[in-house]
C-alpha positions in Angstrom: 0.0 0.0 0.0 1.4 3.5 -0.6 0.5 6.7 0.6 2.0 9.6 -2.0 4.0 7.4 -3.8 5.7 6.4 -0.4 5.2 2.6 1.4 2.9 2.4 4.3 4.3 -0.1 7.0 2.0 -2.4 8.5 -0.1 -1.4 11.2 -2.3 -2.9 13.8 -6.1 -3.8 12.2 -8.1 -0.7 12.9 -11.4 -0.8 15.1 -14.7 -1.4 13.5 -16.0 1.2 11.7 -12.9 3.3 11.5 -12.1 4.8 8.1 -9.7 3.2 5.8 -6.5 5.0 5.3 -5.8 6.6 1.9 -4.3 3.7 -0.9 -3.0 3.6 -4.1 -2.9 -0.1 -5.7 -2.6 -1.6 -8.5 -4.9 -4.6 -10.0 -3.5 -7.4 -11.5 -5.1 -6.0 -14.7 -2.8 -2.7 -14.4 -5.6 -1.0 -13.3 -5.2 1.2 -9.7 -7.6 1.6 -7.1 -7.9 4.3 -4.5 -10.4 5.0 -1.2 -11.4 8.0 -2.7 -13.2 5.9 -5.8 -15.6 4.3 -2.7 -16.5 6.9 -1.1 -20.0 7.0 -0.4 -20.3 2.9 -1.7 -20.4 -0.4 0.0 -16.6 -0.5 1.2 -14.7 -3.2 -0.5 -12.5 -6.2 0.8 -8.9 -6.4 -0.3 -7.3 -9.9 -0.5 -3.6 -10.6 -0.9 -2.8 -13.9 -2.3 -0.3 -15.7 -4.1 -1.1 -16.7 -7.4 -1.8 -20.0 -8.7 -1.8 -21.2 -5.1 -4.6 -23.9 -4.6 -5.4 -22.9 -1.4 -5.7 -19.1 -2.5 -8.5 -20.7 -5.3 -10.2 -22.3 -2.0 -10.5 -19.6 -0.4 -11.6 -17.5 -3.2 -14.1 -20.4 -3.6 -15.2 -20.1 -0.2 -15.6 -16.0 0.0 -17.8 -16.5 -2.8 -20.1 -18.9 -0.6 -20.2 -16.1 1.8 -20.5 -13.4 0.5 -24.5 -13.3 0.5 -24.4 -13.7 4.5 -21.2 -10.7 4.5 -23.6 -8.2 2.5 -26.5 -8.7 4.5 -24.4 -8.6 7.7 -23.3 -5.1 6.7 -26.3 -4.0 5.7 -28.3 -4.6 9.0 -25.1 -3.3 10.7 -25.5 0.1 8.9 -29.1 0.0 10.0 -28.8 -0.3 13.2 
């Protein structure tokens, strides 16, 4: 992650419901992606993972399962 073209060291997670820090990164398709391009959207979830691995592809497999139940989590969590 970079802030200003600079390397942002690792930092402890930050409470629930705190606001991201700003990002720069890239997509494997060259593309980048910044917090300022979600603002005001549903916030999204960044995975790290090795390529090619088969336990990244089990995972992925497995968020995909989930992701129904994570949506609807969030949405009653923004309700209230």
């Amino acid at each position: 992650m970079t802030h200003g073209n600079k390397p942002i060291a690792f930092r402890e997670p930050l409470p629930h419901g705190s606001l991201a820090p700003d990002f720069r990164l890239p997509s494997v398709a060259g593309a980048f992606y910044s917090r300022e391009q979600f603002r005001g959207k549903q916030g999204p979830v960044l995975l790290f993972l090795q390529q090619a691995s088969p336990s990244s592809a089990a995972l992925l497999r497995s968020i995909a399962q989930l992701r129904p139940e994570f949506v609807e989590r969030c949405r009653a969590a923004r309700r209230g």
